[in-house]
PyMOL Python script that loads the backbone (N, CA, C, O; Angstrom):
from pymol import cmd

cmd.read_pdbstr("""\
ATOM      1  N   UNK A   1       1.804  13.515 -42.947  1.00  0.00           N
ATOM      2  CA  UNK A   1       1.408  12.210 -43.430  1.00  0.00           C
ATOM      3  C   UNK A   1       0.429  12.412 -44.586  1.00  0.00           C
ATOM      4  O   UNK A   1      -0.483  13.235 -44.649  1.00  0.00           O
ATOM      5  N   UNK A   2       0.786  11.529 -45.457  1.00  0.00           N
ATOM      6  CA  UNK A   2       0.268  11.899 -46.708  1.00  0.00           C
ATOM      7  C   UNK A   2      -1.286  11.353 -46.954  1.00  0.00           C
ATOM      8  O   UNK A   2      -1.288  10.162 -47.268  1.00  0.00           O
ATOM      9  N   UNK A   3      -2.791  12.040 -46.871  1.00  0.00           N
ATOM     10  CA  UNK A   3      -4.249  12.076 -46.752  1.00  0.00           C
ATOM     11  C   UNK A   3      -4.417  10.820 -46.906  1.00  0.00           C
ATOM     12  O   UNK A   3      -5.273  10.373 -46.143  1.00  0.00           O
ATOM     13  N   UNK A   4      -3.926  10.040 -47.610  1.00  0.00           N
ATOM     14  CA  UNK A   4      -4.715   8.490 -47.950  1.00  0.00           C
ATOM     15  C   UNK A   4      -4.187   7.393 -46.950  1.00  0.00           C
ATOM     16  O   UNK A   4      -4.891   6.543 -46.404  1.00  0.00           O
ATOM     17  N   UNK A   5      -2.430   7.607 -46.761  1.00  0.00           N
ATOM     18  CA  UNK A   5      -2.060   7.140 -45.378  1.00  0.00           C
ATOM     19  C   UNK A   5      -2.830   7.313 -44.138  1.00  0.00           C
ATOM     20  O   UNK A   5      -3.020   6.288 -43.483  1.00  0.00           O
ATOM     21  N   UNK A   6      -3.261   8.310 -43.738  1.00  0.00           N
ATOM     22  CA  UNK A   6      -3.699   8.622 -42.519  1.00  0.00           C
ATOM     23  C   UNK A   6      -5.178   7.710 -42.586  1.00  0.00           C
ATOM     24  O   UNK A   6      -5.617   6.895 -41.774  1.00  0.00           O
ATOM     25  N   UNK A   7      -5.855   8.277 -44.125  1.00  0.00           N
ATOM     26  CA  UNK A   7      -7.517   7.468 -43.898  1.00  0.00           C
ATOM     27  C   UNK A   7      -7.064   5.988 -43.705  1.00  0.00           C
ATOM     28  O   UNK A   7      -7.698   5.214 -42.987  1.00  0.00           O
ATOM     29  N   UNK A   8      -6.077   5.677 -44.299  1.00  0.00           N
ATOM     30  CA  UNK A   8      -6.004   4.092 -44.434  1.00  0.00           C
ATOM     31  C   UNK A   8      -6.076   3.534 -43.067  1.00  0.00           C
ATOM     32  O   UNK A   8      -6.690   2.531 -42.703  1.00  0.00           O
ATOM     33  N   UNK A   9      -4.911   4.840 -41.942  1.00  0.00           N
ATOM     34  CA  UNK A   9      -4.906   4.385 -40.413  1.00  0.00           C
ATOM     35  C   UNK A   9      -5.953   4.608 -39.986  1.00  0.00           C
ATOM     36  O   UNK A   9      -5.890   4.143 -38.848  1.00  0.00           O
ATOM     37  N   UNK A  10      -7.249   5.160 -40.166  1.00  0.00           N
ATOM     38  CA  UNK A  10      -8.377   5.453 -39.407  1.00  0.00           C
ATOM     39  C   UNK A  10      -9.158   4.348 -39.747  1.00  0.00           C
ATOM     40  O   UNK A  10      -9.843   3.778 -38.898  1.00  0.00           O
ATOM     41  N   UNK A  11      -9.109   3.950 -41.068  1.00  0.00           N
ATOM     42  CA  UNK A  11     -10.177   2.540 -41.183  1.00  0.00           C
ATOM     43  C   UNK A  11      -9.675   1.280 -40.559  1.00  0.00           C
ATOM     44  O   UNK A  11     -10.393   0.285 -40.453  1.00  0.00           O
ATOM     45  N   UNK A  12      -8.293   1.332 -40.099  1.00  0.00           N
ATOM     46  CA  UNK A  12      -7.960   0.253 -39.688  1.00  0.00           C
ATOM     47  C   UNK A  12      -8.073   0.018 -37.988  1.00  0.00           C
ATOM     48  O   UNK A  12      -8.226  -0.941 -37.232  1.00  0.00           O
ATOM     49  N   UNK A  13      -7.889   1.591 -37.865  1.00  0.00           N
ATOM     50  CA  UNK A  13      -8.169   1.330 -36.124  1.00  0.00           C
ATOM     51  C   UNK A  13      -9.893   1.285 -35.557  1.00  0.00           C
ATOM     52  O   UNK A  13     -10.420   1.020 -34.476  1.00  0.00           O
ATOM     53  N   UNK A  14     -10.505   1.775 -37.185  1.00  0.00           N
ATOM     54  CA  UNK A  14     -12.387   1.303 -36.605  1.00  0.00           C
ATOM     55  C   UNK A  14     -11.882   0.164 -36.609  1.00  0.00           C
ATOM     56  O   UNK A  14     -11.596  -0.178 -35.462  1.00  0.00           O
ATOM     57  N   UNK A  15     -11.586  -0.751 -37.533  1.00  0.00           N
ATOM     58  CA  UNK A  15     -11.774  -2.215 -37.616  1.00  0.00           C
ATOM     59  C   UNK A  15     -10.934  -2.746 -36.456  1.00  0.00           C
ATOM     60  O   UNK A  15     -11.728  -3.272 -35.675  1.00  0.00           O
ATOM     61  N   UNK A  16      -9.469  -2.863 -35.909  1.00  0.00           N
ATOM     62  CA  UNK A  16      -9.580  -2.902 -34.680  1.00  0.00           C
ATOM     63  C   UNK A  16     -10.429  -2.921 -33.295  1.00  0.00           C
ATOM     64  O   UNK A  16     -10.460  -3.702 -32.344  1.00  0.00           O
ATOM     65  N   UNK A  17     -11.078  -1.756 -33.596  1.00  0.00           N
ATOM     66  CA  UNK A  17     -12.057  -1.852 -32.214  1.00  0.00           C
ATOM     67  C   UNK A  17     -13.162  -2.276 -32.965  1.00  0.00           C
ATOM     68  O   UNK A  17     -14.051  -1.911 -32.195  1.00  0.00           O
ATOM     69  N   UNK A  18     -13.796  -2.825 -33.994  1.00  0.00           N
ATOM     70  CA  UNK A  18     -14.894  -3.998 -34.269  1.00  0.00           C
ATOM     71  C   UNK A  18     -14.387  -5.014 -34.211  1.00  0.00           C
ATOM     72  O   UNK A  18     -15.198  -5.904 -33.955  1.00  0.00           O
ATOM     73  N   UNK A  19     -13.142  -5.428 -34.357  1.00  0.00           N
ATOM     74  CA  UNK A  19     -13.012  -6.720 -34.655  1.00  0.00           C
ATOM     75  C   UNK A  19     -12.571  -7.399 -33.365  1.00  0.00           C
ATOM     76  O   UNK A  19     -12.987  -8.545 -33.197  1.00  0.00           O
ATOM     77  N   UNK A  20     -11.523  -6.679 -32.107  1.00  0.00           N
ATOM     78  CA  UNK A  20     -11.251  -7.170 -30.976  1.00  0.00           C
ATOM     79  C   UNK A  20     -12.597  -6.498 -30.126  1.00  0.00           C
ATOM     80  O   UNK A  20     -13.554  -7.227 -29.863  1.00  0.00           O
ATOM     81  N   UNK A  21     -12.592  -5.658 -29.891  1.00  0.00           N
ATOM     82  CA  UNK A  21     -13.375  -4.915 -28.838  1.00  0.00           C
ATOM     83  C   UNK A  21     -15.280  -5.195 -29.211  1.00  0.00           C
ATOM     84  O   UNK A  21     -16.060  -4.854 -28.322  1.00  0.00           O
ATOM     85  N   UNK A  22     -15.804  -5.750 -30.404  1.00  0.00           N
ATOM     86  CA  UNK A  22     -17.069  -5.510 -30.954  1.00  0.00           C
ATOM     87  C   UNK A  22     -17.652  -4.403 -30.736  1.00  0.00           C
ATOM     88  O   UNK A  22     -18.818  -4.380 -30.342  1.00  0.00           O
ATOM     89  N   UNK A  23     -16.659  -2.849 -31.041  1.00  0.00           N
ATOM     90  CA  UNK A  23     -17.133  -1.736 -30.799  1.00  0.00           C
ATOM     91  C   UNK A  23     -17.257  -1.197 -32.137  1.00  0.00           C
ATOM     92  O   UNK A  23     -16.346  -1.519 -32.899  1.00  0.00           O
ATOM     93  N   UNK A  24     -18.324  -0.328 -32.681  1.00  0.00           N
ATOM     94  CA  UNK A  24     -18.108   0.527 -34.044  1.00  0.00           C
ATOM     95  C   UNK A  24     -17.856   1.995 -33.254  1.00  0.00           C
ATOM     96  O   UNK A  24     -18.445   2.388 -32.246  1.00  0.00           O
ATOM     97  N   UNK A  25     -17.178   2.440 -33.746  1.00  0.00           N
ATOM     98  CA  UNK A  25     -16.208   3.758 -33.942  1.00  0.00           C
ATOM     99  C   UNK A  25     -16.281   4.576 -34.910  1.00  0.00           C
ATOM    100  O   UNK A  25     -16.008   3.929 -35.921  1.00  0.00           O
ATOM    101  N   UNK A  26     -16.614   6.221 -35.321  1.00  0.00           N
ATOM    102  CA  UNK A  26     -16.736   7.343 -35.894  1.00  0.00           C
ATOM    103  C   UNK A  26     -15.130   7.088 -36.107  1.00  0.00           C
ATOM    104  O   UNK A  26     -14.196   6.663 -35.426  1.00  0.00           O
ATOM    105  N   UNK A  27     -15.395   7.733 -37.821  1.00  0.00           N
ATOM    106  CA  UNK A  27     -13.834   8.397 -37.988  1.00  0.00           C
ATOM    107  C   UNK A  27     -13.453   9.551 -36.959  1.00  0.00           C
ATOM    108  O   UNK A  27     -12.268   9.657 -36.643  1.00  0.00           O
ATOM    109  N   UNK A  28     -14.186  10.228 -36.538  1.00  0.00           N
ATOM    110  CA  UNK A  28     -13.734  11.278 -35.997  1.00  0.00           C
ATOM    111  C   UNK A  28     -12.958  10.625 -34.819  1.00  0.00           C
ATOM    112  O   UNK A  28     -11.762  10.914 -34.786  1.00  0.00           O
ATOM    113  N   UNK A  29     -13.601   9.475 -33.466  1.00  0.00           N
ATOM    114  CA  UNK A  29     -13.088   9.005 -32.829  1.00  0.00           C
ATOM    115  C   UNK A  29     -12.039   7.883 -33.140  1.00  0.00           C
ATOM    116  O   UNK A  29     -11.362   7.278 -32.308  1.00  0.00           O
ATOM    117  N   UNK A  30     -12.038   7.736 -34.395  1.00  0.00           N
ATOM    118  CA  UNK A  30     -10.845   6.821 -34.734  1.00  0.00           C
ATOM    119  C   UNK A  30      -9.642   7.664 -35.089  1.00  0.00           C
ATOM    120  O   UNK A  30      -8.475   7.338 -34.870  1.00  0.00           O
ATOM    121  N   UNK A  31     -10.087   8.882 -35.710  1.00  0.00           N
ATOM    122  CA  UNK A  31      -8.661   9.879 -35.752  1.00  0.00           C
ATOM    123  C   UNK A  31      -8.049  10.434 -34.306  1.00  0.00           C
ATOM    124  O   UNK A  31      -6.870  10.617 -34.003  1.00  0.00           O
ATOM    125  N   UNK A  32      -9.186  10.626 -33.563  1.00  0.00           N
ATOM    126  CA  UNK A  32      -8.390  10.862 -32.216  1.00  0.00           C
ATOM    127  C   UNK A  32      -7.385   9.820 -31.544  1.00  0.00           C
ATOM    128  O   UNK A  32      -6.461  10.067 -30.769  1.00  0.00           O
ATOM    129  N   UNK A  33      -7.810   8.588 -32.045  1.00  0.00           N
ATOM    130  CA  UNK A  33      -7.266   7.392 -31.613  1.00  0.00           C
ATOM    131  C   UNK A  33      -5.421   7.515 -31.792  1.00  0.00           C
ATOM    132  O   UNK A  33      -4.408   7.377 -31.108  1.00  0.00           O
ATOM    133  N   UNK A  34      -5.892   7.918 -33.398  1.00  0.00           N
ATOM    134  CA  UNK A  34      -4.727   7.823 -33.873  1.00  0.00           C
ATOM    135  C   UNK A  34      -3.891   9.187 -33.766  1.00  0.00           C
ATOM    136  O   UNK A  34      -2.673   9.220 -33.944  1.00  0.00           O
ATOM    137  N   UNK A  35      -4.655  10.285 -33.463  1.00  0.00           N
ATOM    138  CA  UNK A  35      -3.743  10.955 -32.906  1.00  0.00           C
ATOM    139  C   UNK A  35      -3.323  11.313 -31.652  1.00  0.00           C
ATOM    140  O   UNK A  35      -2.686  12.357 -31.508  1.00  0.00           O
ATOM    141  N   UNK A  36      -3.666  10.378 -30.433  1.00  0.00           N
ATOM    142  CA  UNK A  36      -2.887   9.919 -29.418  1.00  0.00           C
ATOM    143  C   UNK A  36      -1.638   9.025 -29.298  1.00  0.00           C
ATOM    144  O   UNK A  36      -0.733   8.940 -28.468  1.00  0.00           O
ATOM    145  N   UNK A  37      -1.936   8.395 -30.442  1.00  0.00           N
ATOM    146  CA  UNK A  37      -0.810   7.337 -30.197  1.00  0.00           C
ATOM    147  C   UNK A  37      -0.010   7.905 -30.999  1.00  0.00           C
ATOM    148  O   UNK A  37       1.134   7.453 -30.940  1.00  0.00           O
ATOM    149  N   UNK A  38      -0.225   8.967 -31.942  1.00  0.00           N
ATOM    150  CA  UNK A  38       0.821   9.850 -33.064  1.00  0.00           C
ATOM    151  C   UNK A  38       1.771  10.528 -31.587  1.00  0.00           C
ATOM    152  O   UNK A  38       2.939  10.410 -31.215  1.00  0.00           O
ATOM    153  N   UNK A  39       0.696  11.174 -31.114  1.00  0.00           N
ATOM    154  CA  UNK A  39       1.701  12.272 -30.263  1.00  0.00           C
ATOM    155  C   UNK A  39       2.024  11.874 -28.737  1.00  0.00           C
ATOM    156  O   UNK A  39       2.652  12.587 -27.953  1.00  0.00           O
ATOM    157  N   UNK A  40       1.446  10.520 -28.438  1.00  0.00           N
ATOM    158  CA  UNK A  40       1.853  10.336 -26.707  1.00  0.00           C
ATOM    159  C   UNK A  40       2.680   9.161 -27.038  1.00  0.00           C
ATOM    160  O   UNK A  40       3.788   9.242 -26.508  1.00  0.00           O
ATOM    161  N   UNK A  41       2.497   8.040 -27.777  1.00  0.00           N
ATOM    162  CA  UNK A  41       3.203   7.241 -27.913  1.00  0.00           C
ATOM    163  C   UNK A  41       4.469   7.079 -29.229  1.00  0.00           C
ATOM    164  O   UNK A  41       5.606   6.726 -28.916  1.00  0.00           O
ATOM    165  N   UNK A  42       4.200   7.303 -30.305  1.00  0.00           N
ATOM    166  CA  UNK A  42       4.783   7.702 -31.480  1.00  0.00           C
ATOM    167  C   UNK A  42       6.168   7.834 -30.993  1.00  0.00           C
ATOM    168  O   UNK A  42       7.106   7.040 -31.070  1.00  0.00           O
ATOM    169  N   UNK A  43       6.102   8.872 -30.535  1.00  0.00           N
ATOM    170  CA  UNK A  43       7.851   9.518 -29.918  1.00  0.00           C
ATOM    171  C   UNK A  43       8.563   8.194 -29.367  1.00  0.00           C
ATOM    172  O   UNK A  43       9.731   7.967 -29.682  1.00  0.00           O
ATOM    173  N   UNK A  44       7.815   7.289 -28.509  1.00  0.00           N
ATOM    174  CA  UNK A  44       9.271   6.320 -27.890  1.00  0.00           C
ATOM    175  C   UNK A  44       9.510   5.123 -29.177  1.00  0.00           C
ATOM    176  O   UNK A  44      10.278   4.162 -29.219  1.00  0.00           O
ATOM    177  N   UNK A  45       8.606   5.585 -30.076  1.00  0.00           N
ATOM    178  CA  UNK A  45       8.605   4.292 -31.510  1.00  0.00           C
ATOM    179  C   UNK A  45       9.317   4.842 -31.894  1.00  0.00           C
ATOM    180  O   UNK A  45       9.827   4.168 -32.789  1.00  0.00           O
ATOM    181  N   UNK A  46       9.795   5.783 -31.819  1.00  0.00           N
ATOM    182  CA  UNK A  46      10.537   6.758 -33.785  1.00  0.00           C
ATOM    183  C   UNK A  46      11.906   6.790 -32.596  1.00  0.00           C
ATOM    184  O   UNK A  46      12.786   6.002 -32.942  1.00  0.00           O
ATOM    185  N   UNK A  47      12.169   7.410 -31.526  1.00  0.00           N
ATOM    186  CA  UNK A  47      13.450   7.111 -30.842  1.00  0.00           C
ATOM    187  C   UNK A  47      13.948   6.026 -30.219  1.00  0.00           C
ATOM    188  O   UNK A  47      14.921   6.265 -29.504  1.00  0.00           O
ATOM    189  N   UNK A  48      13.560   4.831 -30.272  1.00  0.00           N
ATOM    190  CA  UNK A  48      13.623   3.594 -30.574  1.00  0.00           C
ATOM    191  C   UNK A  48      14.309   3.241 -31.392  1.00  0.00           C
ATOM    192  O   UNK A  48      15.343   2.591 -31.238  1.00  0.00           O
ATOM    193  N   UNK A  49      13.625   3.787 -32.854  1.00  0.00           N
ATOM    194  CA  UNK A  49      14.043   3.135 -34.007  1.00  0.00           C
ATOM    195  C   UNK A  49      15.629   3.834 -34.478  1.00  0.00           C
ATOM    196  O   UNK A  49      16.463   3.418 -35.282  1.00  0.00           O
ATOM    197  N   UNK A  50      15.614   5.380 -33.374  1.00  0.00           N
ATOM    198  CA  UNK A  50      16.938   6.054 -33.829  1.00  0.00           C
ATOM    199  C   UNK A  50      17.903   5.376 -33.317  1.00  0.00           C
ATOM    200  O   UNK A  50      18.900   5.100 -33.983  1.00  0.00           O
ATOM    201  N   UNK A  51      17.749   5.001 -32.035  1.00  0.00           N
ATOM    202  CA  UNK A  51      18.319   4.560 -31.334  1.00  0.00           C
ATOM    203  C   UNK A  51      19.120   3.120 -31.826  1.00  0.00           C
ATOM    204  O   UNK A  51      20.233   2.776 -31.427  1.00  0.00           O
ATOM    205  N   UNK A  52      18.321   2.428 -32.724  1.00  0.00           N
ATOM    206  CA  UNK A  52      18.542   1.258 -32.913  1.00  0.00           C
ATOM    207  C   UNK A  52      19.272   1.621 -34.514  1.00  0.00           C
ATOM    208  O   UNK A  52      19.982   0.825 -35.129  1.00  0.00           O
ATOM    209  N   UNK A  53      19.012   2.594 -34.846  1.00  0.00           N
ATOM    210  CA  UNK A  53      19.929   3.207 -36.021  1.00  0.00           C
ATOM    211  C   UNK A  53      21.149   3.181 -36.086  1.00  0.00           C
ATOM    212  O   UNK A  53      21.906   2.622 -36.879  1.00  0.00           O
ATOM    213  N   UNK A  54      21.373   3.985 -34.973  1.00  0.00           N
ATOM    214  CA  UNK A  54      22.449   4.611 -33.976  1.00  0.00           C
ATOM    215  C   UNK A  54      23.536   3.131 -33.810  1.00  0.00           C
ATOM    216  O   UNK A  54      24.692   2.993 -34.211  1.00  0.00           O
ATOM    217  N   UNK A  55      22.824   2.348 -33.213  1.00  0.00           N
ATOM    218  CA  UNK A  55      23.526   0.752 -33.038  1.00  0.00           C
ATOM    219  C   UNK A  55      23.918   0.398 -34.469  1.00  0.00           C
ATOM    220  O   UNK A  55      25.047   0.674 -34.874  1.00  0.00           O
ATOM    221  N   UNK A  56      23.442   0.080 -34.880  1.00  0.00           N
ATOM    222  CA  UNK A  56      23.325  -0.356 -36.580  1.00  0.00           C
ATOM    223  C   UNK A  56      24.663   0.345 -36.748  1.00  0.00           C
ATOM    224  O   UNK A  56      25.711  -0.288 -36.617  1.00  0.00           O
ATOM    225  N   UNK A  57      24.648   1.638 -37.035  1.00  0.00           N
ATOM    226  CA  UNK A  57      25.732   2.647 -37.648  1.00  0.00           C
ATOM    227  C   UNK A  57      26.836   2.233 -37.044  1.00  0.00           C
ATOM    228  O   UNK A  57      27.741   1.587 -37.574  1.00  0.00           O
ATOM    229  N   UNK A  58      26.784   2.560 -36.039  1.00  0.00           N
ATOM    230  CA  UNK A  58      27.867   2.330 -35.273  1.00  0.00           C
ATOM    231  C   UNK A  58      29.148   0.633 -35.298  1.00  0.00           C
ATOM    232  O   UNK A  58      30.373   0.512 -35.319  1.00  0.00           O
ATOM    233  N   UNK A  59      28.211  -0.155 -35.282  1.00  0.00           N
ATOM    234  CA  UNK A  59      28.658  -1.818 -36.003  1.00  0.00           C
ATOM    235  C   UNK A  59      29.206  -1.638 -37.602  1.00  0.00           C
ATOM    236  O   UNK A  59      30.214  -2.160 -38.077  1.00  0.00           O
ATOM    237  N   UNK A  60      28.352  -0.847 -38.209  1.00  0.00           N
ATOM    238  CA  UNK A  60      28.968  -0.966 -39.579  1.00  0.00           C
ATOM    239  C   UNK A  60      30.382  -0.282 -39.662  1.00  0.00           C
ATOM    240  O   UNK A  60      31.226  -0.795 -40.397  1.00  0.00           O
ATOM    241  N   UNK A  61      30.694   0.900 -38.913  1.00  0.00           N
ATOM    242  CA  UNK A  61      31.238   1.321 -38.995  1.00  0.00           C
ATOM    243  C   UNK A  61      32.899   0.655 -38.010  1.00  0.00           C
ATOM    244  O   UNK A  61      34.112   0.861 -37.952  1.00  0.00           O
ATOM    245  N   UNK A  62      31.941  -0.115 -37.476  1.00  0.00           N
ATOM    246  CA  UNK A  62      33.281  -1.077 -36.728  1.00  0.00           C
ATOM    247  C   UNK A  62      33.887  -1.970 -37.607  1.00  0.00           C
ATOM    248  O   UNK A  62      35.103  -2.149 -37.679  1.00  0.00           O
ATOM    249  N   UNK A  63      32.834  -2.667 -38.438  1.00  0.00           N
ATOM    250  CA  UNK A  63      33.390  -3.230 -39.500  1.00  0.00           C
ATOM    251  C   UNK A  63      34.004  -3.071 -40.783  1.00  0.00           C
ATOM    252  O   UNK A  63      34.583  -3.951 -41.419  1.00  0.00           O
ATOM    253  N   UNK A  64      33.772  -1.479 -41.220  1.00  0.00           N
ATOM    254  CA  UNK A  64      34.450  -0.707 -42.301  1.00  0.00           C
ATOM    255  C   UNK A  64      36.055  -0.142 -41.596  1.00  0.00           C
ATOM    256  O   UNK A  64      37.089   0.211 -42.162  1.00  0.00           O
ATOM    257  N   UNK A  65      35.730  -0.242 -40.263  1.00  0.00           N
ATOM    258  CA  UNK A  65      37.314   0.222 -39.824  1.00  0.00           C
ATOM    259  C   UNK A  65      38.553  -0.764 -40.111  1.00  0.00           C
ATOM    260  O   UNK A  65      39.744  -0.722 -40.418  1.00  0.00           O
ATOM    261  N   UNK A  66      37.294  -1.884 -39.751  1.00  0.00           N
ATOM    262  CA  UNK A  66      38.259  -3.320 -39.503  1.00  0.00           C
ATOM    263  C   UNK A  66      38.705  -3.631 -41.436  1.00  0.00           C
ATOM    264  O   UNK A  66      39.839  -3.963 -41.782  1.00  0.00           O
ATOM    265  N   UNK A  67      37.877  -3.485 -42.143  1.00  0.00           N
ATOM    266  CA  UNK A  67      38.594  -3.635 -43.301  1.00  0.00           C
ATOM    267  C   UNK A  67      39.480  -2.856 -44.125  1.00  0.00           C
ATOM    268  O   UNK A  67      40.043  -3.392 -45.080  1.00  0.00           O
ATOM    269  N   UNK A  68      39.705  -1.317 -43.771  1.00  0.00           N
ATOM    270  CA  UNK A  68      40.450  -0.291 -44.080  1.00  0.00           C
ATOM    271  C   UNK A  68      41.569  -0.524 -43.374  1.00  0.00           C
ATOM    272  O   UNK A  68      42.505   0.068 -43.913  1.00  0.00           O
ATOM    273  N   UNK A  69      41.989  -1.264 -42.171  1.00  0.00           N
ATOM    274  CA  UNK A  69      43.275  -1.760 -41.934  1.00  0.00           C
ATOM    275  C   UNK A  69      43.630  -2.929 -42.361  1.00  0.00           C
ATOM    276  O   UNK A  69      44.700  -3.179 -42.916  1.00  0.00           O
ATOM    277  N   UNK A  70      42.661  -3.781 -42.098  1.00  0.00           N
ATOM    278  CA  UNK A  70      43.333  -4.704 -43.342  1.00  0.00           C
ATOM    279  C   UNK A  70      43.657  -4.553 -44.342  1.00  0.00           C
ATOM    280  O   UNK A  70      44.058  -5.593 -44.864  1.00  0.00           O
ATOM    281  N   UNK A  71      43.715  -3.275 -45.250  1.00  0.00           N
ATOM    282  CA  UNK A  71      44.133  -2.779 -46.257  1.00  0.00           C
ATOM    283  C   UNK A  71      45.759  -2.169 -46.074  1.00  0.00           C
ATOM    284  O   UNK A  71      46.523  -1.524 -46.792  1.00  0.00           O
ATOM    285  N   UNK A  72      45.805  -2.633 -44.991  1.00  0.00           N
ATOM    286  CA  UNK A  72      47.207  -1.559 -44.971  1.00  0.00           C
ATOM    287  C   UNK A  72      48.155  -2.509 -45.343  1.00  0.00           C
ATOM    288  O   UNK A  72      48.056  -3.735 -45.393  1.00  0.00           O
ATOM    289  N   UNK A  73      49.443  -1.491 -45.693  1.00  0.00           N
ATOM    290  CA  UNK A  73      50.321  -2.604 -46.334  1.00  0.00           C
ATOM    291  C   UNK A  73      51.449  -2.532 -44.979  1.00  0.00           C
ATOM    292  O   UNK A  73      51.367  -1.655 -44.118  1.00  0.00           O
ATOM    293  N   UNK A  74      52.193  -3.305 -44.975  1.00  0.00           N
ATOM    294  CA  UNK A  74      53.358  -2.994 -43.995  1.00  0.00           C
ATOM    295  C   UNK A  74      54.496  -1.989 -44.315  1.00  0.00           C
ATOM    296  O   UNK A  74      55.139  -2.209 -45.341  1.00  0.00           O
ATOM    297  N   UNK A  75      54.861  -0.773 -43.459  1.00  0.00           N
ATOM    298  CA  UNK A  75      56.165  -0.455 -43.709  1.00  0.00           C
ATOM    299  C   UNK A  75      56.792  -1.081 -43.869  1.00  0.00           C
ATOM    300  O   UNK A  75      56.888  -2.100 -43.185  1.00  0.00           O
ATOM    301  N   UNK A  76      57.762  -0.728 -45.131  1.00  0.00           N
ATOM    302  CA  UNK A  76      59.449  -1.283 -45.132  1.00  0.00           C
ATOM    303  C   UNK A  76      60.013  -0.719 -44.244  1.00  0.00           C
ATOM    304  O   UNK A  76      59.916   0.418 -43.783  1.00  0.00           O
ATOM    305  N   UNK A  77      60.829  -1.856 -43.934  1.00  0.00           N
ATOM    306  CA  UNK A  77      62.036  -1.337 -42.477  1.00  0.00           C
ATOM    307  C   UNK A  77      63.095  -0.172 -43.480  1.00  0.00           C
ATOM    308  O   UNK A  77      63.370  -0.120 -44.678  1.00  0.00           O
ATOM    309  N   UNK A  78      63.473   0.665 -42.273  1.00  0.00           N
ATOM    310  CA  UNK A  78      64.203   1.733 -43.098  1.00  0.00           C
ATOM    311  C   UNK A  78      65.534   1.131 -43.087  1.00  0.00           C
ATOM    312  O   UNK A  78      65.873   1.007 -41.911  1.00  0.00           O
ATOM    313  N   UNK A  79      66.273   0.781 -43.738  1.00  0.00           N
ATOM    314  CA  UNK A  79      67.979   0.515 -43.352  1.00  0.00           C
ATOM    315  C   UNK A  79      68.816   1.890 -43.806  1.00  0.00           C
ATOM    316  O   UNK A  79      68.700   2.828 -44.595  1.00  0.00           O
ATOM    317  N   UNK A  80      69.440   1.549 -43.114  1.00  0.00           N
ATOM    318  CA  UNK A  80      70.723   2.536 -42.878  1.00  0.00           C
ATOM    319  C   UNK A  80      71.902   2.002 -42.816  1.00  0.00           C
ATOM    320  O   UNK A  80      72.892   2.711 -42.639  1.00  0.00           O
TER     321      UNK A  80
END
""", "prot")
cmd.dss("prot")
cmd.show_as("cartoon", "prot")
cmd.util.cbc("prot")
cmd.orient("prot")
């Protein structure tokens, strides 16, 4: 995560806990904050979101099937 992202998440989770909790918070304890929820919670957010990828893809791809046969033309009957 790129240095200014991360400070941006640390000033926001002091202000969180001042603004709900009326607690002031050290960056240091606001980075821990945030790196609990990076590494205990994070994971069911990001496979979640694959997951819901996964759905996504999968629909589009129902609907690109459905228009590649509608593309088809009909055989001509063979006569003989």
């Amino acid at each position: 995560m790129p240095r200014e992202k991360k400070k941006e998440l640390i000033e926001r989770i002091q202000s969180f806990f001042y603004e709900e909790r009326n607690e002031e918070i050290g960056e240091l304890a606001a980075e821990n904050v945030l790196h609990f929820v990076m590494s205990e919670i994070g994971p069911t957010f990001y496979n979640t979101g694959i997951s819901d990828a996964i759905g996504m893809t999968e629909q589009k791809w129902i609907s690109i099937e459905q228009d590649l046969e509608a593309l088809k033309k009909p055989d001509p009957e063979v006569k003989r």
